[in-house]
Short mmCIF file of the C-alpha atoms (twelve columns), coordinates in Angstrom:
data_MODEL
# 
_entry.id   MODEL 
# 
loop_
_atom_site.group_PDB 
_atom_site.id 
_atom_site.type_symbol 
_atom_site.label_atom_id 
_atom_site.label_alt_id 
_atom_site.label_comp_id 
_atom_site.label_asym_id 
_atom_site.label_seq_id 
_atom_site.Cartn_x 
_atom_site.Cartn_y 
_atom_site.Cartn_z 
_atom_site.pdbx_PDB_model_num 
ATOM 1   C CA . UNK A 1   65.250 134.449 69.661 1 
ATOM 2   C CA . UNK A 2   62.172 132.259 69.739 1 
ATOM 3   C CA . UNK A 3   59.981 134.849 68.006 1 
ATOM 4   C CA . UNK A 4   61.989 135.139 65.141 1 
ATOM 5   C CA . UNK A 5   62.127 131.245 64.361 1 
ATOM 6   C CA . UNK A 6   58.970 130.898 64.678 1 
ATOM 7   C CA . UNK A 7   58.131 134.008 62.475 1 
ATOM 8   C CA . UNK A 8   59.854 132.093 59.426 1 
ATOM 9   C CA . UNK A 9   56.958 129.792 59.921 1 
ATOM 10  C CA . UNK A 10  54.552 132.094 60.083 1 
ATOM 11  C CA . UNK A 11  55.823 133.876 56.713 1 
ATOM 12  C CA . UNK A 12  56.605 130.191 55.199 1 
ATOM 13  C CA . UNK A 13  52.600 129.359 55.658 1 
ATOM 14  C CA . UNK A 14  51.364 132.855 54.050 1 
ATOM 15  C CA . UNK A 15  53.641 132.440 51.380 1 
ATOM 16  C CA . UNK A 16  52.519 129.192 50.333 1 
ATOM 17  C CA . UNK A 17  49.166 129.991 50.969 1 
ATOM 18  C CA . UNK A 18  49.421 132.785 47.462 1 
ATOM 19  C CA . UNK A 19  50.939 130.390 45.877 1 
ATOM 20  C CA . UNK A 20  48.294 128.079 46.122 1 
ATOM 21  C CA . UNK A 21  46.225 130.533 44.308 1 
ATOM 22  C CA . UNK A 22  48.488 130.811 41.334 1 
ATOM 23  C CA . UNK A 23  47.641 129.566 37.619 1 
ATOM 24  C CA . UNK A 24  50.895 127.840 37.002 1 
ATOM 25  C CA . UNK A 25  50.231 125.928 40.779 1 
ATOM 26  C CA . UNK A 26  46.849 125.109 40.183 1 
ATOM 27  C CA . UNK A 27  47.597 123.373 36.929 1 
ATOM 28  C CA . UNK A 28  50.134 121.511 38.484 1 
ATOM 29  C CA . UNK A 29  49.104 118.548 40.542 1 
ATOM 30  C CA . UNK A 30  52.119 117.262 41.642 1 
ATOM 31  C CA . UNK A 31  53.338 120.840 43.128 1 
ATOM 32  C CA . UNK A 32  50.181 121.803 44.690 1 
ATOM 33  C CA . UNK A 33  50.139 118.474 46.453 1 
ATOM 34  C CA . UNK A 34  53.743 119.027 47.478 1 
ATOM 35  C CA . UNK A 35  52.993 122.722 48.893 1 
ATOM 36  C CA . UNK A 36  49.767 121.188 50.519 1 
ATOM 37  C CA . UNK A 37  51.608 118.497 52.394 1 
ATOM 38  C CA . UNK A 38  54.349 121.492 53.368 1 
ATOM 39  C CA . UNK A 39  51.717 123.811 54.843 1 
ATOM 40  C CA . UNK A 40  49.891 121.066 56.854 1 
ATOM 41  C CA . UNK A 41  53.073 119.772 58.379 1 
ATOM 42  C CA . UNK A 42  53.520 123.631 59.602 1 
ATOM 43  C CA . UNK A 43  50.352 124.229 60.057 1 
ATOM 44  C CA . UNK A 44  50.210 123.470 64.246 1 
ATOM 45  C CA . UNK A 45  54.015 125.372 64.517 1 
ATOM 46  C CA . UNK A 46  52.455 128.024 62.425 1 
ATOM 47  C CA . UNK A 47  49.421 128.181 65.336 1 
ATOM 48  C CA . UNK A 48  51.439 128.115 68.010 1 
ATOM 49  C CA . UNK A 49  53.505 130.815 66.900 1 
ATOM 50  C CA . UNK A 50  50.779 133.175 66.569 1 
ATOM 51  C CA . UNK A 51  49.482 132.275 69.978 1 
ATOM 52  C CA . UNK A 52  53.166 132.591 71.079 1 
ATOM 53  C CA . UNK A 53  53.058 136.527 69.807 1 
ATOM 54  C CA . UNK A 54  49.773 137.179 71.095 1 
ATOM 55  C CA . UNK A 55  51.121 136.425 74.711 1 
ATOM 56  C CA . UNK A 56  54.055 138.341 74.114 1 
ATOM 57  C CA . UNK A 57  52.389 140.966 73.399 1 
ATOM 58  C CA . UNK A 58  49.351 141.023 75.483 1 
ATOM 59  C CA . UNK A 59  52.229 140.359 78.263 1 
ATOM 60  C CA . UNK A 60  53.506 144.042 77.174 1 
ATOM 61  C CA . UNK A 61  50.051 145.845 77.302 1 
ATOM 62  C CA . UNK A 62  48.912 144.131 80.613 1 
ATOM 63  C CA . UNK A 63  52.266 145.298 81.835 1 
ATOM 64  C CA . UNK A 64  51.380 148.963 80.439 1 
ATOM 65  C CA . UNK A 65  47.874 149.022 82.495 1 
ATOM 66  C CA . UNK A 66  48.878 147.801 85.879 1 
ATOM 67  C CA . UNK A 67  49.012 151.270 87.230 1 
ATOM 68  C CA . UNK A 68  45.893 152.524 85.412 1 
ATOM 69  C CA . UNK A 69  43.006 152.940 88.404 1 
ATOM 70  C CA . UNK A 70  40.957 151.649 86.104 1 
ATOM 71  C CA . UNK A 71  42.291 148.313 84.153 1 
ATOM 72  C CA . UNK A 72  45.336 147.697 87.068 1 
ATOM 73  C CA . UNK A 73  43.064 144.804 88.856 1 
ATOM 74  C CA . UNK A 74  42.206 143.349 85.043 1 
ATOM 75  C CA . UNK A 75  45.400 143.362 83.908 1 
ATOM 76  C CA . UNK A 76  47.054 142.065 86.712 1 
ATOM 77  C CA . UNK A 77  44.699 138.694 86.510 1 
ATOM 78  C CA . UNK A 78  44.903 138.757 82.928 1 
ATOM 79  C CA . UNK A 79  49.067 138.987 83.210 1 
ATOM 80  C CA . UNK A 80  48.842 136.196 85.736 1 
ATOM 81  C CA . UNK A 81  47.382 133.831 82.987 1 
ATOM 82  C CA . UNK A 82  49.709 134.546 80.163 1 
ATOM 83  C CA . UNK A 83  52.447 134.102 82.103 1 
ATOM 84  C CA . UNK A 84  50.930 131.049 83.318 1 
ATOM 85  C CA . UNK A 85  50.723 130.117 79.680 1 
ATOM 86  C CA . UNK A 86  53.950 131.369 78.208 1 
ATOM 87  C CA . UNK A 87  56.252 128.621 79.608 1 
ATOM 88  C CA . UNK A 88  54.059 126.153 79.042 1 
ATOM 89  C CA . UNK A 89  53.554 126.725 75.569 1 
ATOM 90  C CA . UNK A 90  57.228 127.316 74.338 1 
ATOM 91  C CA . UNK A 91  57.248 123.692 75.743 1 
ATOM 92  C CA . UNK A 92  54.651 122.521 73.301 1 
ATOM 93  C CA . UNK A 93  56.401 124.349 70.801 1 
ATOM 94  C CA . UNK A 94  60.624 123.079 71.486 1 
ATOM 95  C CA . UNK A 95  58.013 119.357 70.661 1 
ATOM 96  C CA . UNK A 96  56.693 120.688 67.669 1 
ATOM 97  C CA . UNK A 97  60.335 122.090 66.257 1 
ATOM 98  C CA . UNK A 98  61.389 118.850 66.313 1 
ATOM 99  C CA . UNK A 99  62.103 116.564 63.721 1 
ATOM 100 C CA . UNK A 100 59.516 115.147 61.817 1 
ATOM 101 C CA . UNK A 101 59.142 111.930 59.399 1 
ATOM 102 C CA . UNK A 102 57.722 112.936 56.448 1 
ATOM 103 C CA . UNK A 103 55.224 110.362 56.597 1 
ATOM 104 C CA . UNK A 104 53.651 111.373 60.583 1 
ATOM 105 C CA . UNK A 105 49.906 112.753 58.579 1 
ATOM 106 C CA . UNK A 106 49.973 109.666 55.922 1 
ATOM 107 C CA . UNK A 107 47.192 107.377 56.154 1 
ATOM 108 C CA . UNK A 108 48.874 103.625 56.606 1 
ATOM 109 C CA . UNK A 109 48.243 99.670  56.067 1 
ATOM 110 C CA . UNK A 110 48.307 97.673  58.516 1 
ATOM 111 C CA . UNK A 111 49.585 94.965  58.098 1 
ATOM 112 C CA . UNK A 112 48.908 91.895  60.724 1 
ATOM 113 C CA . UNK A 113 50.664 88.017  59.930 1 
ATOM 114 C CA . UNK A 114 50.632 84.686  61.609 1 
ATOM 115 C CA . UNK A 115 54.232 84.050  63.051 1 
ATOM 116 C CA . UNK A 116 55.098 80.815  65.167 1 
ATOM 117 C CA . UNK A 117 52.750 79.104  67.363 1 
ATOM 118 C CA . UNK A 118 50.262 77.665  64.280 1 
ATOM 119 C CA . UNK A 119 46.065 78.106  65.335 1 
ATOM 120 C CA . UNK A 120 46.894 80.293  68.310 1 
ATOM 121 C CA . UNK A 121 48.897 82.963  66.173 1 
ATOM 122 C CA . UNK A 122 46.283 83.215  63.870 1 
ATOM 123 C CA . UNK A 123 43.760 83.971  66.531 1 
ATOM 124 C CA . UNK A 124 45.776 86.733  67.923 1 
ATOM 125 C CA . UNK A 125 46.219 88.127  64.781 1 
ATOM 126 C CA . UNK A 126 42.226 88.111  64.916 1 
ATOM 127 C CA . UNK A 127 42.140 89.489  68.209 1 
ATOM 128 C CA . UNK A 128 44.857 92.657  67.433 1 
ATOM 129 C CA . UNK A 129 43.124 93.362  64.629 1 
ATOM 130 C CA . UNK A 130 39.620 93.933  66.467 1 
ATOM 131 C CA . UNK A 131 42.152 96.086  69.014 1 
ATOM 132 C CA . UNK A 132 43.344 98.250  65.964 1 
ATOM 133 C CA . UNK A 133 39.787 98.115  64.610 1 
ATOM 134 C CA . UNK A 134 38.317 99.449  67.985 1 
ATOM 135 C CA . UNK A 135 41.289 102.072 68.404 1 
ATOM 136 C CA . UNK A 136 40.464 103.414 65.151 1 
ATOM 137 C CA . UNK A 137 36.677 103.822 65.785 1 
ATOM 138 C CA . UNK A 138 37.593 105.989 69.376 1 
ATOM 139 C CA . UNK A 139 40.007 108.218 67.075 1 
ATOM 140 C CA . UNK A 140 37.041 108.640 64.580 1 
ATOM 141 C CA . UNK A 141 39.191 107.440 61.773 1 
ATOM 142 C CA . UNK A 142 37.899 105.298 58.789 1 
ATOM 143 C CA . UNK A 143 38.976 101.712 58.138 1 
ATOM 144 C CA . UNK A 144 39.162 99.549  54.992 1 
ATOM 145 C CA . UNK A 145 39.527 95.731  54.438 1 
ATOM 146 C CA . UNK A 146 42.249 95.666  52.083 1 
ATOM 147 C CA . UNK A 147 43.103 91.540  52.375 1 
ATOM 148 C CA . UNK A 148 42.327 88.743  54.465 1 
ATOM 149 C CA . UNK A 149 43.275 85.214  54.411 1 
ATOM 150 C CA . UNK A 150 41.610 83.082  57.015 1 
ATOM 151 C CA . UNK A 151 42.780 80.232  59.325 1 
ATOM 152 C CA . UNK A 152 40.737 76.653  59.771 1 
ATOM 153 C CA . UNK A 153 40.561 78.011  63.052 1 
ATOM 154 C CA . UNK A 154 39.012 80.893  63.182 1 
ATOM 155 C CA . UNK A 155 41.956 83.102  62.511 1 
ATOM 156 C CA . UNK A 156 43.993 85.148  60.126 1 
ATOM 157 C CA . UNK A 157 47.115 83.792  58.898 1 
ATOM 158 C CA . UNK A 158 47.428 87.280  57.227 1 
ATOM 159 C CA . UNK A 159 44.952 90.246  57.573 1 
ATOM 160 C CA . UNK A 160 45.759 93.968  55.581 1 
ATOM 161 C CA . UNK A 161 43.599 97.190  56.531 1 
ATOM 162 C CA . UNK A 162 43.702 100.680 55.605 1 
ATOM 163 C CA . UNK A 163 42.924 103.343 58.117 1 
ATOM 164 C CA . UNK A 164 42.573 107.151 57.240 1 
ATOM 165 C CA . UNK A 165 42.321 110.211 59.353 1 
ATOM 166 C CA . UNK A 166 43.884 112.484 61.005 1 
ATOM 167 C CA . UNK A 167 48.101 111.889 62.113 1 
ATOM 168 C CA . UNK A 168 47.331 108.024 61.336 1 
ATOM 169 C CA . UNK A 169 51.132 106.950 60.535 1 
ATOM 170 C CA . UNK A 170 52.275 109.147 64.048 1 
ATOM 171 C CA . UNK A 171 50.331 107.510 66.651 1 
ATOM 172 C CA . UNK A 172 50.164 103.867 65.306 1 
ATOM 173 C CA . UNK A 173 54.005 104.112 63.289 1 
ATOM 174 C CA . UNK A 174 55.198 102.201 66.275 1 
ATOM 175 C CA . UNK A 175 53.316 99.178  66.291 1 
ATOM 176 C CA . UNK A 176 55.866 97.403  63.491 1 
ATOM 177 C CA . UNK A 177 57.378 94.108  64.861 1 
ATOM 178 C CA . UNK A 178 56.727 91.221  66.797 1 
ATOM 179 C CA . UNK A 179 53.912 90.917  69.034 1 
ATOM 180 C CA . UNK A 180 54.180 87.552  71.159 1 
ATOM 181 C CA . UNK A 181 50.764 86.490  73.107 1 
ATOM 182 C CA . UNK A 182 50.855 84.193  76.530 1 
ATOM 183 C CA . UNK A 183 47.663 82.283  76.887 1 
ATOM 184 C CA . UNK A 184 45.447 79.368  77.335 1 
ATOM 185 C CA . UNK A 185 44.444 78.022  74.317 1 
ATOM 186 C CA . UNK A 186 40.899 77.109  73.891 1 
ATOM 187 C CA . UNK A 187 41.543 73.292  72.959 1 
ATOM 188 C CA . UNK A 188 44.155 72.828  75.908 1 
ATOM 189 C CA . UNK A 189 42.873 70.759  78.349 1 
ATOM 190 C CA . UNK A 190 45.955 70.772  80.608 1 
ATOM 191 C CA . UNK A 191 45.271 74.424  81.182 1 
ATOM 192 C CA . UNK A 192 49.199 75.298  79.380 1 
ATOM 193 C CA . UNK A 193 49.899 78.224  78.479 1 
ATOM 194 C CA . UNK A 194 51.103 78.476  75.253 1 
ATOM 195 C CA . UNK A 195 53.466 81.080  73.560 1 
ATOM 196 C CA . UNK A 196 52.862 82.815  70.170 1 
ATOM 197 C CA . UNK A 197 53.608 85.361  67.666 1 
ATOM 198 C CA . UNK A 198 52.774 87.767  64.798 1 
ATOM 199 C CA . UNK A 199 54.346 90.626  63.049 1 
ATOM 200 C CA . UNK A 200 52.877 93.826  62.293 1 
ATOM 201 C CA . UNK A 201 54.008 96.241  59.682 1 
ATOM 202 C CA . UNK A 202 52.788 99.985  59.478 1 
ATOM 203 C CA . UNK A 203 53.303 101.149 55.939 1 
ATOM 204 C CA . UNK A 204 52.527 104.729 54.590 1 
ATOM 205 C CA . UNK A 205 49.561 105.125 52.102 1 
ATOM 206 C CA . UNK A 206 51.154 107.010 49.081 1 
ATOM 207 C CA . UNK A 207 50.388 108.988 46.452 1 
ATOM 208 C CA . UNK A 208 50.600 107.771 42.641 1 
ATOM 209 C CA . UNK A 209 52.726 110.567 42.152 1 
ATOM 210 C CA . UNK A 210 55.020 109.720 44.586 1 
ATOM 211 C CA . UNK A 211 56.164 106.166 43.291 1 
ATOM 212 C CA . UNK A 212 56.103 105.368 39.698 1 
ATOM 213 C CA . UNK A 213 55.636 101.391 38.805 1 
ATOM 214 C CA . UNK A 214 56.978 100.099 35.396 1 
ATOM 215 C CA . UNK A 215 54.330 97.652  33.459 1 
ATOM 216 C CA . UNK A 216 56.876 94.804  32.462 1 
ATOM 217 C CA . UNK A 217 57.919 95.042  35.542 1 
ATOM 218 C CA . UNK A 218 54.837 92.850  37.139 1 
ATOM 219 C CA . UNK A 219 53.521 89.496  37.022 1 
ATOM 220 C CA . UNK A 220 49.817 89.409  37.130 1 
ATOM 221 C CA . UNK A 221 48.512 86.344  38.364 1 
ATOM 222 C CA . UNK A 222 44.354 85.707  38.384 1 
ATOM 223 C CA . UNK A 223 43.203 82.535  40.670 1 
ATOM 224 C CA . UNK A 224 40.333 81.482  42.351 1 
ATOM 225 C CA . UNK A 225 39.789 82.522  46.080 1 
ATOM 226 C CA . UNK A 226 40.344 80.599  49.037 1 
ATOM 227 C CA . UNK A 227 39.549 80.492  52.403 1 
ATOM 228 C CA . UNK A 228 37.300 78.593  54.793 1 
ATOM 229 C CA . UNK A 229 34.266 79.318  53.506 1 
ATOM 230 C CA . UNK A 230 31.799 82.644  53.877 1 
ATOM 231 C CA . UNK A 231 31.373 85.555  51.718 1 
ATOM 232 C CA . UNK A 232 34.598 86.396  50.823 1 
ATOM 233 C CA . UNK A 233 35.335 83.483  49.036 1 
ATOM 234 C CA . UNK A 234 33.901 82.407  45.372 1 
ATOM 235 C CA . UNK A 235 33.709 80.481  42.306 1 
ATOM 236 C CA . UNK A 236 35.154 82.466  39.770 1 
ATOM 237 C CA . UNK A 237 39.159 83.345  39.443 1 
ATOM 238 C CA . UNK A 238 38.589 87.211  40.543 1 
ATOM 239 C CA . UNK A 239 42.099 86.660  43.363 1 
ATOM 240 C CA . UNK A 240 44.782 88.551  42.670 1 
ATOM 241 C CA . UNK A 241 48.526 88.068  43.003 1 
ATOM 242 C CA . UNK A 242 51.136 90.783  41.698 1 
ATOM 243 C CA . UNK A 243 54.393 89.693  41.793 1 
ATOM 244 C CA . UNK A 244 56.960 93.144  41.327 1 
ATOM 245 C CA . UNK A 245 60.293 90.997  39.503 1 
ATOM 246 C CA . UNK A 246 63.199 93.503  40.498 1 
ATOM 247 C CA . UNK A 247 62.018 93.537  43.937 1 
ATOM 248 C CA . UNK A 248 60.432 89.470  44.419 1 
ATOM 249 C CA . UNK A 249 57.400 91.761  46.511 1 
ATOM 250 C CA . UNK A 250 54.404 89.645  45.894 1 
ATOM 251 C CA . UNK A 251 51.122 91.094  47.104 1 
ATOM 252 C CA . UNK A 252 47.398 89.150  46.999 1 
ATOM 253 C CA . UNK A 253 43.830 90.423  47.256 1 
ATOM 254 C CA . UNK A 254 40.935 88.449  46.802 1 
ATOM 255 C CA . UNK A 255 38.524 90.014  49.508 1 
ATOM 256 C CA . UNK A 256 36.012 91.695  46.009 1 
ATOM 257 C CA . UNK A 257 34.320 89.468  43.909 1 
ATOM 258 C CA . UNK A 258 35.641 92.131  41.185 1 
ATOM 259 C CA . UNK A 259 38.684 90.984  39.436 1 
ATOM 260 C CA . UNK A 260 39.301 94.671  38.805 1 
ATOM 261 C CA . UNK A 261 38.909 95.263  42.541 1 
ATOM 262 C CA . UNK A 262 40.822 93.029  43.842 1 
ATOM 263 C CA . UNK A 263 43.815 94.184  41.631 1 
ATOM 264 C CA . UNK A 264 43.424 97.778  42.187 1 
ATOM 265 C CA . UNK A 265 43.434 96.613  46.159 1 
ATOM 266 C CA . UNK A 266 46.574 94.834  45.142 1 
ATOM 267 C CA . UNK A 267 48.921 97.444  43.040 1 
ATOM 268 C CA . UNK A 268 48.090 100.231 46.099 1 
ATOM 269 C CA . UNK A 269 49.290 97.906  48.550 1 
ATOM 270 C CA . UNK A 270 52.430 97.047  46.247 1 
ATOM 271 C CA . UNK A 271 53.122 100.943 45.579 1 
ATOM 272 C CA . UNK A 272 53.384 101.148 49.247 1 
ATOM 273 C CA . UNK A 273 55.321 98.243  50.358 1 
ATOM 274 C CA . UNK A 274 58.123 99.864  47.172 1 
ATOM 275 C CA . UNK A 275 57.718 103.059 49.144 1 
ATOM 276 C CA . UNK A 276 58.420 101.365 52.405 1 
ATOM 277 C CA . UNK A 277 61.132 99.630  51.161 1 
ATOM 278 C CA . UNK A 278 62.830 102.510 49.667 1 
ATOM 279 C CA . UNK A 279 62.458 104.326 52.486 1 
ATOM 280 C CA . UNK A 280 63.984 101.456 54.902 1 
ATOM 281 C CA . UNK A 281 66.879 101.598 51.980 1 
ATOM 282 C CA . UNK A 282 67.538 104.596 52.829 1 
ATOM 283 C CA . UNK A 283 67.156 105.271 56.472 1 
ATOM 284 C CA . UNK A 284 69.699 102.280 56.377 1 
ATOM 285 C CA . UNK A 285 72.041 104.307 54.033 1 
ATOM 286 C CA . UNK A 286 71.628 107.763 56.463 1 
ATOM 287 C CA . UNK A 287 72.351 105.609 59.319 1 
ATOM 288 C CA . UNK A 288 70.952 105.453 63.109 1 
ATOM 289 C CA . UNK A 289 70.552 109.144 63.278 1 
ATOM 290 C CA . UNK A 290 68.059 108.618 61.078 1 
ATOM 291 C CA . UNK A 291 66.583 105.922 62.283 1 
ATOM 292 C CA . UNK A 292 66.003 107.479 65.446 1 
ATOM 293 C CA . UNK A 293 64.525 110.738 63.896 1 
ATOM 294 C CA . UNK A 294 61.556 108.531 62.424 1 
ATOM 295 C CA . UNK A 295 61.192 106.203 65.345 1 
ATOM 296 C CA . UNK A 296 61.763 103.416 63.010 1 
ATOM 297 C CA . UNK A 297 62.514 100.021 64.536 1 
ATOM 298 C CA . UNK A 298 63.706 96.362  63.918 1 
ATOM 299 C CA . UNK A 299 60.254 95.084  62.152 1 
ATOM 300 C CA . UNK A 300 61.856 90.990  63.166 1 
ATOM 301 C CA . UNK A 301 62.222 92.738  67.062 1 
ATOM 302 C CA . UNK A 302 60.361 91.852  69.756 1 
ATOM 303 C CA . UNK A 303 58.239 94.719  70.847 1 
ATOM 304 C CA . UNK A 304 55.260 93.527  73.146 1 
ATOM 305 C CA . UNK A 305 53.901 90.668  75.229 1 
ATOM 306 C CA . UNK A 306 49.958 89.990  75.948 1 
ATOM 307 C CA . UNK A 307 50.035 88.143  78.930 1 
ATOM 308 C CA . UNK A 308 46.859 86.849  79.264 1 
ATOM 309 C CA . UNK A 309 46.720 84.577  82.662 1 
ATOM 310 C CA . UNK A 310 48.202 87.444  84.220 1 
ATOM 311 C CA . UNK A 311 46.259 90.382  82.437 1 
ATOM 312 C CA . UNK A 312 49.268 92.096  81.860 1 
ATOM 313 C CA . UNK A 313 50.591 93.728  78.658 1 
ATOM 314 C CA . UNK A 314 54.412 94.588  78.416 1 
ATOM 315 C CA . UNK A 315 56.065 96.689  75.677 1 
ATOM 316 C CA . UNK A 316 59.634 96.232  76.325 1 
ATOM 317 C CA . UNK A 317 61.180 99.197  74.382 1 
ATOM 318 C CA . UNK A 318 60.580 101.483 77.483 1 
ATOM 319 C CA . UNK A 319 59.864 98.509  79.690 1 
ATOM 320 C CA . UNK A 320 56.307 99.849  80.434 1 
ATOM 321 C CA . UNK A 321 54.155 97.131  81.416 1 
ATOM 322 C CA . UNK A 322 50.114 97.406  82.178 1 
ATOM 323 C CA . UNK A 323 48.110 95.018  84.380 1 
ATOM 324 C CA . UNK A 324 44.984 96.591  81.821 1 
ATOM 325 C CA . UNK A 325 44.799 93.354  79.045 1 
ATOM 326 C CA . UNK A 326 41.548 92.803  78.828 1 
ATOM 327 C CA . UNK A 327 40.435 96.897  78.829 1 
ATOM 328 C CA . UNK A 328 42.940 97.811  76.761 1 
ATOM 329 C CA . UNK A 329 42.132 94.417  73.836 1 
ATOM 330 C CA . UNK A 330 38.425 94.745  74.211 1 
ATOM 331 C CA . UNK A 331 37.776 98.441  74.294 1 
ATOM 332 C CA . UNK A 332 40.905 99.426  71.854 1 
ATOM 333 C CA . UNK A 333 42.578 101.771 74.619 1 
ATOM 334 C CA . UNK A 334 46.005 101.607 72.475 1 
ATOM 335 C CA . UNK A 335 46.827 105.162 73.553 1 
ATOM 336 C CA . UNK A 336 47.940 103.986 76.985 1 
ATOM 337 C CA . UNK A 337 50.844 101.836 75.044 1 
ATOM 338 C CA . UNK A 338 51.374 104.373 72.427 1 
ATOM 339 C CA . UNK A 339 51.369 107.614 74.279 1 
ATOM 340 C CA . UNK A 340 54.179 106.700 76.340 1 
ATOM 341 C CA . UNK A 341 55.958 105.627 73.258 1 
ATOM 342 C CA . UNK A 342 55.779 108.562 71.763 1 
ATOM 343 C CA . UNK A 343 56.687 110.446 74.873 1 
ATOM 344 C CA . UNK A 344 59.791 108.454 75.396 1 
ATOM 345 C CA . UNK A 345 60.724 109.206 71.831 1 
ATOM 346 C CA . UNK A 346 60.109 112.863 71.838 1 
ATOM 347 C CA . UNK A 347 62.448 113.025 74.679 1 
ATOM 348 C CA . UNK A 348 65.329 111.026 72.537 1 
ATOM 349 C CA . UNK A 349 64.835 113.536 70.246 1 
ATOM 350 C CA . UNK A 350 65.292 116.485 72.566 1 
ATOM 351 C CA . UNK A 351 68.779 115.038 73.752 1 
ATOM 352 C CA . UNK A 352 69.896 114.594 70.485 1 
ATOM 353 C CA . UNK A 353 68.974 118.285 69.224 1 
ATOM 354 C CA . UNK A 354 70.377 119.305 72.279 1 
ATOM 355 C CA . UNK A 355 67.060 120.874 73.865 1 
# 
C-alpha cells in the first residue's frame, strides 16, 4: 500500500531529525553531514507523503459530511478537488520513488574545452559558457570563475566554473560530452560554414570529507600566468599546476594573483575530478544498470548540434531538435533542452522499475 511506503519516509525524516540534536552527532562532522545529506534527499518524498495522507483523509471526512444539510454542498466541492488531486499527486510521487544519484543536490564544475575546429571552438566555448552563465542567473544560482585560459581569438581553449544552488548537478548533469557548433565564421569571406567542437564535463563539488588526498602524492608546480593579455594575467609566478602521480590528473589555476588562491582553486577542482573518476570506475564496474540509474553518458559522445544558419539546436539523445538558437544562447533558456531530457529519462527509469 502506498501509505505505508511512504510512511517509512515520513518516520525515516523524524528520526533523523532527533538525531540531529544528539551530543555524540553534533560532535561528529562527518555523520551529521551524512544524516543532513539523507534527510534533504527525502525531504520532497517526505512532503509529499504528508500531503498524500492529508487527502486521504480529508477524502474520508468529506465523504462523512455529504449528507449533513449543512456541510453536504462544501464537502462535495471540497471532495471534488482532492480527488482531482489524488491521482495526480501519486504521479509526482511513483517520480520521486525513483532512483536517485547520490550526487542530484551537489553543486558542480563545469567544465567547458576547445575540441577540433581551432579559433571557432574556442569561441563557442565562449559563447556556451555565457549560455550556462545566463541559465544560472534565471535559476538564481551563484557562479564562480574557477579557471580560464584564453584563445588569441577571443576564446577559451579551456574555461572551469563553479555554480551553487539548489538541485545544480540534476538539471545541468546532462550536459557532459560533445557539443559540435555549425556556423559562419567571422573571418570567412566565402560565407562557409564551418564545423566545430567542445566537450563539457559536469563534475560534483565534494566535500573534504568525502575524498581524502595523500601529500606525496602531488606535484606542485608554480609558473607565471599566461594568456592574451588583461587582468587575469601577471608578472609574478602565482599559476598553479597540480599534477596527482597515481592518477596523471593534472589540474591549473592561475585566474588570482594569490599563489595561495590559485592552488586552493586547484586541489578543489582535483578532489573532484578523483571523485568523478572514482565514481565513473565504478558505475563501469556495476554495469549499464547503473549507468542508466544516474543518467550518466559517453563524455567523448556526441550530444548536441548549434546550427546556426539555420537557428536550429538538435540534441540527438531523444532526437529533439528546436528552431529557438538564438533565444535559447542569448537569454540562457537551457530548460527547454534539459527538461525534456530529464523527462525522457524519468520515463527509462519507470520501465526499468517496472512502474
Amino acid at each position: 500500500m502506498l501509505q505505508e511506503k511512504l510512511q517509512k519516509f515520513i518516520d525515516r525524516f523524524e528520526e533523523i531529525n532527533e538525531l540531529l540534536i544528539q551530543p555524540d552527532t553534533l560532535s561528529n562532522i562527518k555523520r551529521m553531514t551524512e544524516l543532513s545529506r539523507e534527510q534533504s534527499g527525502i525531504k520532497k518524498v517526505v512532503a509529499a507523503a504528508r500531503e498524500y495522507n492529508d487527502i486521504i483523509e480529508g477524502i474520508v471526512e468529506n465523504k462523512e459530511l455529504l449528507s449533513d444539510e449543512d456541510l453536504g454542498e462544501l464537502a462535495k466541492e471540497e471532495l471534488k478537488e482532492l480527488e482531482k488531486r489524488k491521482p495526480e499527486l501519486e504521479e509526482e510521487i511513483k517520480i520521486l520513488l525513483l532512483p536517485t544519484d547520490p550526487n542530484d543536490d551537489k553543486n558542480i564544475y563545469v567544465e567547458l574545452r576547445a575540441g577540433a575546429g581551432g579559433d571557432e571552438a574556442g569561441l563557442f566555448v565562449a559563447d556556451l559558457f555565457k549560455t550556462y552563465m545566463k541559465f544560472a542567473e534565471n535559476e538564481g544560482w551563484k557562479t564562480e570563475i574557477m579557471n580560464s585560459n584564453e584563445s588569441e581569438a577571443g576564446g577559451f581553449k579551456e574555461m572551469v566554473v563553479l555554480i551553487k544552488g539548489e538541485s545544480v548537478y540534476s538539471k545541468l548533469k546532462f550536459e557532459s560530452g560533445v557539443h559540435r557548433v555549425q556556423r559562419v565564421p567571422a573571418t570567412e569571406t566565402q560565407g562557409r560554414v564551418h564545423t566545430s567542437a567542445i566537450t563539457v564535463a559536469i563534475i560534483p563539488e565534494v566535500d573534504d570529507i568525502e575524498i581524502e588526498i595523500k601529500t606525496e602524492d602531488l606535484k606542485i608546480d608554480t609558473m607565471r600566468a599566461s594568456g592574451c593579455g588583461g587582468q587575469s594575467v601577471n608578472t609574478t609566478d602565482s599559476a598553479i599546476r597540480i599534477t596527482h602521480l597515481p592518477t596523471g590528473l593534472v589540474v591549473t589555476n592561475q585566474d588570482q594573483k594569490s599563489q595561495h588562491k590559485n592552488r586552493e582553486k586547484a586541489m578543489k577542482v582535483l578532489k573532484a575530478r578523483l571523485y568523478d573518476l572514482q565514481e565513473q570506475e565504478r558505475m563501469e564496474s556495476e554495469g549499464a544498470d547503473r549507468k542508466a540509474q544516474v543518467g550518466s553518458g559517453d563524455r567523448s559522445a556526441r550530444i548536441r548540434t548549434y546550427n546556426y544558419p539555420q537557428g536550429r539546436i538538435s540534441d540527438h539523445r531523444i532526437n529533439l531538435t528546436l528552431y529557438r538558437l538564438d533565444a535559447i544562447m542569448n537569454d540562457g533558456l537551457l530548460s527547454e533542452v534539459i527538461d525534456p531530457l530529464i523527462a525522457d529519462h524519468q520515463s527509462q527509469l519507470m520501465q526499468m522499475a517496472g512502474v
